[in-house]
C-alpha positions as CSV (number, residue, x, y, z in Angstrom):
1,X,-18.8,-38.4,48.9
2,X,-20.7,-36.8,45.9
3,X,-19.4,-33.2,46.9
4,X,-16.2,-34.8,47.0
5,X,-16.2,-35.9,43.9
6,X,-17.6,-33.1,42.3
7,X,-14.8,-30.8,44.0
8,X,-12.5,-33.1,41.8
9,X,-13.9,-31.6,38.4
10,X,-12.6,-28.1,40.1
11,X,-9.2,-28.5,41.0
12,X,-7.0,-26.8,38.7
13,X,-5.2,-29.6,36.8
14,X,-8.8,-30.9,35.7
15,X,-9.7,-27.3,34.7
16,X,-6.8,-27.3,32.5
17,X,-7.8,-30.2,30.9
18,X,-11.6,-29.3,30.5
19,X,-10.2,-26.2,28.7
20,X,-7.4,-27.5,26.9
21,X,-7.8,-30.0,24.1
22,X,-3.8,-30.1,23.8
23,X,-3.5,-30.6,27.3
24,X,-6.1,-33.6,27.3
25,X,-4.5,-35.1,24.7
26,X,-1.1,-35.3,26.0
27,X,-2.2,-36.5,29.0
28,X,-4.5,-38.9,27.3
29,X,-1.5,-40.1,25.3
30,X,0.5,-40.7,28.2
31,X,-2.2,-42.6,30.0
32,X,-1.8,-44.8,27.0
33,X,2.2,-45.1,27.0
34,X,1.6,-46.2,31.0
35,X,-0.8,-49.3,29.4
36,X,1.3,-49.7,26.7
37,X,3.7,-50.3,28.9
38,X,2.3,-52.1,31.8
39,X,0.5,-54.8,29.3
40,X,3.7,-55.0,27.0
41,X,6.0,-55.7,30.1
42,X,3.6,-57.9,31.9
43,X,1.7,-60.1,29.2
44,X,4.9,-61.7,28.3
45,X,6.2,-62.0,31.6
46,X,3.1,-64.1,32.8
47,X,3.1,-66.5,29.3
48,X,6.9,-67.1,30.2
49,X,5.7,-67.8,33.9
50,X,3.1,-70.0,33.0
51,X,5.2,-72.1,30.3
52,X,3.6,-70.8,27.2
53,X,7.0,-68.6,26.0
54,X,10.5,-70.4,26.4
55,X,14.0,-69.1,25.8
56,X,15.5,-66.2,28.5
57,X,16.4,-67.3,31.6
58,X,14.0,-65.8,34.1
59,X,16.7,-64.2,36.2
60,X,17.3,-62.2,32.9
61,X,13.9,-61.4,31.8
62,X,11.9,-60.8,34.9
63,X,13.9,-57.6,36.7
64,X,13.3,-56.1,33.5
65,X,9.7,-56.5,32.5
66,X,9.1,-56.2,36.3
67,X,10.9,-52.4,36.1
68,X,9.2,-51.7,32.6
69,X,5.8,-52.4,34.3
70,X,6.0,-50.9,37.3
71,X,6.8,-47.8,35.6
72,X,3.7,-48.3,32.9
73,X,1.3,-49.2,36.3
74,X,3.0,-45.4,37.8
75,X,2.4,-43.5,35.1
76,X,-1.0,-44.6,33.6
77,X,-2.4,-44.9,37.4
78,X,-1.1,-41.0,37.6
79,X,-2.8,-40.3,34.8
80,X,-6.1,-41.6,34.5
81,X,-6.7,-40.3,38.4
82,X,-6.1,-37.0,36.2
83,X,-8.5,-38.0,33.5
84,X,-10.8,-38.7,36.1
85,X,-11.0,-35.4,37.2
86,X,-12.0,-34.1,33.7
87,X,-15.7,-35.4,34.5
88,X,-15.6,-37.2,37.8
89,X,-19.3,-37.5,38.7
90,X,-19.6,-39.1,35.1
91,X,-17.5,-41.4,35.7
92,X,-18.4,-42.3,39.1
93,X,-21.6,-43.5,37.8
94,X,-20.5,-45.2,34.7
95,X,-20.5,-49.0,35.2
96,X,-17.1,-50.1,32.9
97,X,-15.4,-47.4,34.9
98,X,-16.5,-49.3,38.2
99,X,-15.3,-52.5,36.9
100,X,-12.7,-51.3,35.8
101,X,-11.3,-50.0,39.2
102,X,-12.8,-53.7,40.7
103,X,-10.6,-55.5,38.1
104,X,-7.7,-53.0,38.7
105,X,-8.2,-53.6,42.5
106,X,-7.6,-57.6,41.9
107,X,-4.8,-57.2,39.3
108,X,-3.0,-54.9,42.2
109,X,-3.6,-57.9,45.1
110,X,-2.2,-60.6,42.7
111,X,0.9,-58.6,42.3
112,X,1.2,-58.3,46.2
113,X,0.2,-62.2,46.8
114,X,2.6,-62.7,44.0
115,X,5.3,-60.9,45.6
116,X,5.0,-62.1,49.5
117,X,4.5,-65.9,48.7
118,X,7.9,-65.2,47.7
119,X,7.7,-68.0,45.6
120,X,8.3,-66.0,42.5
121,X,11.8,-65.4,43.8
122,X,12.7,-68.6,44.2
123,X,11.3,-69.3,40.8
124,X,13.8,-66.6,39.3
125,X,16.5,-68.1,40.9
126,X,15.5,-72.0,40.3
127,X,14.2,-71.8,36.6
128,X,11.4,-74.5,38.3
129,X,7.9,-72.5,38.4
130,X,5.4,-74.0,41.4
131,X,2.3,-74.3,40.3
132,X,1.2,-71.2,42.7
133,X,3.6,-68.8,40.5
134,X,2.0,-70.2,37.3
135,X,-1.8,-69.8,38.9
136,X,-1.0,-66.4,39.5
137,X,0.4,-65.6,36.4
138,X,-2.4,-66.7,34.2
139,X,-4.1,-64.8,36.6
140,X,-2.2,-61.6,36.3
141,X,-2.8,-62.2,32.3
142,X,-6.3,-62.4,32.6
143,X,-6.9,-59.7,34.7
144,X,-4.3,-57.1,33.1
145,X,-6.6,-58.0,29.9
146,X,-9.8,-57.7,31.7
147,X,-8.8,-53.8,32.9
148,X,-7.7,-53.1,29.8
149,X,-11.2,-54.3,27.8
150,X,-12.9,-52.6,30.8
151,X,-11.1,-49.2,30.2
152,X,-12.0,-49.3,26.4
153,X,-15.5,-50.0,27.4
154,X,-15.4,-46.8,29.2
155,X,-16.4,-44.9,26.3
156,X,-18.9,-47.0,25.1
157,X,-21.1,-47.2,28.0
């Protein structure tokens, strides 16, 4: 597994960004968009799930967020496996980093559970939120939250 992950640091995309401090930062910067998206999409999503914001009609409010999120989750997941790369074995041994990919592992299953209880649709559709939706939002916020704080901690540690 360790030559593995060392052979990561060697592949061309992470030579260009070992080498190219414009290249890392555009790719760092859209790492960032991809949060900024997924965690601005989301966040608000789960407070209006839970019963903390009130006003659009779920059925208006949800396909939307849900689209805006998705595509923030696609893009910063593509692009921190590239950050990764930069210095894999590094990261591989940093502890944030391994809770971060532990929290990002749980936020992923509650958007699956979330999505074959199917209760969420029927939640769009109804304007009534079970109490299973709303668990699973506050849920979603908290652990959306907690892989962010573990990804800033990344530097730190």
């Amino acid at each position: 597994m360790a030559e593995l992950i060392e052979a990561l640091g060697h592949w061309p995309g992470a030579l260009w960004l070992q080498r190219s401090g414009t290249a890392y930062l555009v790719v760092n910067a859209a790492h960032i968009l991809g949060i900024g998206l997924l965690v601005g999409a989301i966040l608000p999503l789960d407070l209006r799930l839970i019963g903390v914001l009130r006003g659009a009609p779920l059925a208006v409010l949800a396909p939307f967020l849900t689209r805006a999120a998705a595509f923030g989750l696609a893009l910063a997941l593509l692009t921190g496996a590239w950050l990764f790369t930069v210095k894999p074995s590094e990261y591989a041994g940093n502890p944030a980093f391994l809770a971060k990919l532990a929290l990002l592992a749980l936020a992923l299953g509650n958007i699956a559970l979330q999505h074959w209880r199917r209760a969420l649709a029927e939640a769009l559709a109804t304007e009534r939120v079970p109490l299973s939706v709303r668990a699973s939002a506050f849920a979603s916020f908290t652990l959306w939250l907690a892989v962010l704080l573990a990804g800033r901690w990344i530097g730190f540690v």
